[in-house]
Biotite code that builds the C-alpha atoms (Angstrom):
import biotite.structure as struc

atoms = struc.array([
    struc.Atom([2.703, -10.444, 21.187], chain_id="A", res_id=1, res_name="UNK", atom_name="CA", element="C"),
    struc.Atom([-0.229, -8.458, 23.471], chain_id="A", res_id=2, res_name="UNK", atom_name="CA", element="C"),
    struc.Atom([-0.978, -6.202, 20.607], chain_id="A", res_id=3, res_name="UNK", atom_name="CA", element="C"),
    struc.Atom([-0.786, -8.029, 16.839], chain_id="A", res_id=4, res_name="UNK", atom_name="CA", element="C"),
    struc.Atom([-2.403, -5.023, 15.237], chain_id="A", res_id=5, res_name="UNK", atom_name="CA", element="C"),
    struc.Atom([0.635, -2.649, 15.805], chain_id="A", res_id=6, res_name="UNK", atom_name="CA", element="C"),
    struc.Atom([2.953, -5.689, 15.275], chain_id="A", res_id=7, res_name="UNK", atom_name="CA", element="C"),
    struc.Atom([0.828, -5.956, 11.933], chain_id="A", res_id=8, res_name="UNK", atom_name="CA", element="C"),
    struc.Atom([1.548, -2.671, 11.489], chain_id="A", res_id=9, res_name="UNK", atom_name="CA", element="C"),
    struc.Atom([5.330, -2.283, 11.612], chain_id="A", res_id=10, res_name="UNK", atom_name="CA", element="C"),
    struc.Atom([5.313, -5.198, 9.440], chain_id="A", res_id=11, res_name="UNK", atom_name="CA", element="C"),
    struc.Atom([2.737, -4.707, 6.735], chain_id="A", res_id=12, res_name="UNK", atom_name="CA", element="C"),
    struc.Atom([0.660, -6.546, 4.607], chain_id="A", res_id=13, res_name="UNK", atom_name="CA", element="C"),
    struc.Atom([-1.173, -6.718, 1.618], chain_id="A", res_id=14, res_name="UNK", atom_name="CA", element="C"),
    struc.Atom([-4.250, -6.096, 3.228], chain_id="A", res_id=15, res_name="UNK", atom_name="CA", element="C"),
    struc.Atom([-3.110, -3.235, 4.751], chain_id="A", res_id=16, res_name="UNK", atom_name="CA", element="C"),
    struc.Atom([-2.076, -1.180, 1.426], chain_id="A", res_id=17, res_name="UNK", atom_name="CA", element="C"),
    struc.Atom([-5.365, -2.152, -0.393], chain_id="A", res_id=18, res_name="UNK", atom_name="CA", element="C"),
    struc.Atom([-7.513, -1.203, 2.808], chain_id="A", res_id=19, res_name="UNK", atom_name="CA", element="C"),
    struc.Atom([-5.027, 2.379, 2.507], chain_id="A", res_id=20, res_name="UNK", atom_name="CA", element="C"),
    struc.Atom([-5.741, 2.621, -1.860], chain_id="A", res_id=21, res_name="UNK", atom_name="CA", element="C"),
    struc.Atom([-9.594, 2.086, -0.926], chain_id="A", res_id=22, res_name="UNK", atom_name="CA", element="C"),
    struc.Atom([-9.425, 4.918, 1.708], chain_id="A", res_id=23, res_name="UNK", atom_name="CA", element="C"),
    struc.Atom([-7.814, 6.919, -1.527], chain_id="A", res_id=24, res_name="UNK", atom_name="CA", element="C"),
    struc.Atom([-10.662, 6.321, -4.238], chain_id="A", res_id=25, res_name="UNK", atom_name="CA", element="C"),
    struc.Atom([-10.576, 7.860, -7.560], chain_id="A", res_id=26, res_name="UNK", atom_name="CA", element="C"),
    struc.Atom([-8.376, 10.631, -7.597], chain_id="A", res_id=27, res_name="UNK", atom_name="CA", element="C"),
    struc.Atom([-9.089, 13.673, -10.228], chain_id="A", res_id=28, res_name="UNK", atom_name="CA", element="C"),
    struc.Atom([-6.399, 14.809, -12.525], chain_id="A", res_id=29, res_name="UNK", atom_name="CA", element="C"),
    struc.Atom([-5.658, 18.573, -11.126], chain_id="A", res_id=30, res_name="UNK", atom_name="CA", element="C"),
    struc.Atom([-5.866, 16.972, -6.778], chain_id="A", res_id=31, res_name="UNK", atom_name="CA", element="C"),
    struc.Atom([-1.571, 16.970, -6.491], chain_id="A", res_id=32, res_name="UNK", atom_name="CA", element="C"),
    struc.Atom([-2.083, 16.118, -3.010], chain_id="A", res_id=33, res_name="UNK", atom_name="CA", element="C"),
    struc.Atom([-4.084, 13.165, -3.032], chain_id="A", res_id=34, res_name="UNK", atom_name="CA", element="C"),
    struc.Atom([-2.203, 11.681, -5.346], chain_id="A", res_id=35, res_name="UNK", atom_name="CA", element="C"),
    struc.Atom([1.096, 12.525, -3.378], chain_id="A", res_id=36, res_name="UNK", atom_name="CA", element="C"),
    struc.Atom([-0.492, 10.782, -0.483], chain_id="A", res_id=37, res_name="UNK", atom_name="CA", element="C"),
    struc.Atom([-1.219, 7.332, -2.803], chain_id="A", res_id=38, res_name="UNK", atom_name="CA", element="C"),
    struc.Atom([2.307, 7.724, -4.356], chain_id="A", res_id=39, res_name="UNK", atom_name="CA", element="C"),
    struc.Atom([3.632, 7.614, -0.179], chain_id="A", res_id=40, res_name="UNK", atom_name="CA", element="C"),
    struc.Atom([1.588, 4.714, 0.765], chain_id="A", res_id=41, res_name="UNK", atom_name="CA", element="C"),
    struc.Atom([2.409, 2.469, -2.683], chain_id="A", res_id=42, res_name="UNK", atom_name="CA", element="C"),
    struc.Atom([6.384, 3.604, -2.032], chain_id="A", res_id=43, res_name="UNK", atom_name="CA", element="C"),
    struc.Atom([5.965, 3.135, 1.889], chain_id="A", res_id=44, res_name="UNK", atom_name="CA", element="C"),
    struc.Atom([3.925, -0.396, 2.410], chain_id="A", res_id=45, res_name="UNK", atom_name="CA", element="C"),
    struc.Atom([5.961, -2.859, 0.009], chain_id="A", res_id=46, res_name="UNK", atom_name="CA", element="C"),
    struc.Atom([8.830, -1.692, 1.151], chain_id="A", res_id=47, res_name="UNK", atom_name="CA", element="C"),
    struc.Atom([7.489, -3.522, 4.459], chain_id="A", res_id=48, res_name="UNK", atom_name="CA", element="C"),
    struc.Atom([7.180, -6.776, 2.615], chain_id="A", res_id=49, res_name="UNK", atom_name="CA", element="C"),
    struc.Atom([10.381, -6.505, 0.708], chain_id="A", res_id=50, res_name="UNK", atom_name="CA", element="C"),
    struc.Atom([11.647, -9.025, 3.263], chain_id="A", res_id=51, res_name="UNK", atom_name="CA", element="C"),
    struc.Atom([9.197, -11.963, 2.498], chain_id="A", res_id=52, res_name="UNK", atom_name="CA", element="C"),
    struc.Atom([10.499, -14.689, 1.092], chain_id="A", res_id=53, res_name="UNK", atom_name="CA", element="C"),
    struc.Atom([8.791, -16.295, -1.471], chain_id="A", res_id=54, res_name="UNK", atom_name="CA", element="C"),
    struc.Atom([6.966, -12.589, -2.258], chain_id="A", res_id=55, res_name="UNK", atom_name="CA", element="C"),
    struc.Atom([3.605, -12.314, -2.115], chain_id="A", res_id=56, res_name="UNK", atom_name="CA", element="C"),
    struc.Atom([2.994, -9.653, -4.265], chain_id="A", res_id=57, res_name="UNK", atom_name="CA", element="C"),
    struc.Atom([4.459, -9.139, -8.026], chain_id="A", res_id=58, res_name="UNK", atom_name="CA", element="C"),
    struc.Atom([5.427, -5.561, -9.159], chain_id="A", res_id=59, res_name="UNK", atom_name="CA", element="C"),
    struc.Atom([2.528, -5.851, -11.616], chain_id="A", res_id=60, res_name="UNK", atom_name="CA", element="C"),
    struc.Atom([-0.075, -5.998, -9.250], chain_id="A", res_id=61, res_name="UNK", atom_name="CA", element="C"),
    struc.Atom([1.122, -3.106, -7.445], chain_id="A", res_id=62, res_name="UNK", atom_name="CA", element="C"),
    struc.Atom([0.959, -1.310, -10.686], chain_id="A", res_id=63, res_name="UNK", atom_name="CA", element="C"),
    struc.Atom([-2.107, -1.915, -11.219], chain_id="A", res_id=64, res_name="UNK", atom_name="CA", element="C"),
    struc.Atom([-3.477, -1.246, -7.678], chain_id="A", res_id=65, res_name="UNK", atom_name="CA", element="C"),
    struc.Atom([-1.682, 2.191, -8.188], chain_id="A", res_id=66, res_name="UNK", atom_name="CA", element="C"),
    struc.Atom([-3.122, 2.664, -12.088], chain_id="A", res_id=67, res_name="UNK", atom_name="CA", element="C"),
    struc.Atom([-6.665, 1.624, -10.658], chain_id="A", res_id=68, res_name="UNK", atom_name="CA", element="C"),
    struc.Atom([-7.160, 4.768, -8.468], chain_id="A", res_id=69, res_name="UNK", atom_name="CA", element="C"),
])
């Protein structure tokens, strides 16, 4: 492959959605929009890695990824 980041990508990781939650921070109680944005990129990047066999993330970790912003 001549470019592994966009392969990376279209693929997903874990890396990938944490580096995206960072970019998030904290999000206040009355910003709709930023936390539409988080809700997109938590529904968006597992669905990438739905397809890994054994999984290497548990729904409780995403959870609490999502809880911790």
């Amino acid at each position: 492959m001549l470019y592994p980041k966009a392969e990376e990508l279209g693929r997903g990781s874990m890396d990938n959605l944490k580096k995206k939650m960072r970019g998030i921070g904290e999000i206040r109680v009355n910003n709709q929009d930023i936390l539409l944005s988080l809700i997109r990129i938590v529904t968006a990047e597992p669905s990438k890695l739905k397809d890994i066999m054994p999984p290497i993330h548990t729904n409780r970790e995403l959870v609490e990824m999502f809880l911790g912003c």
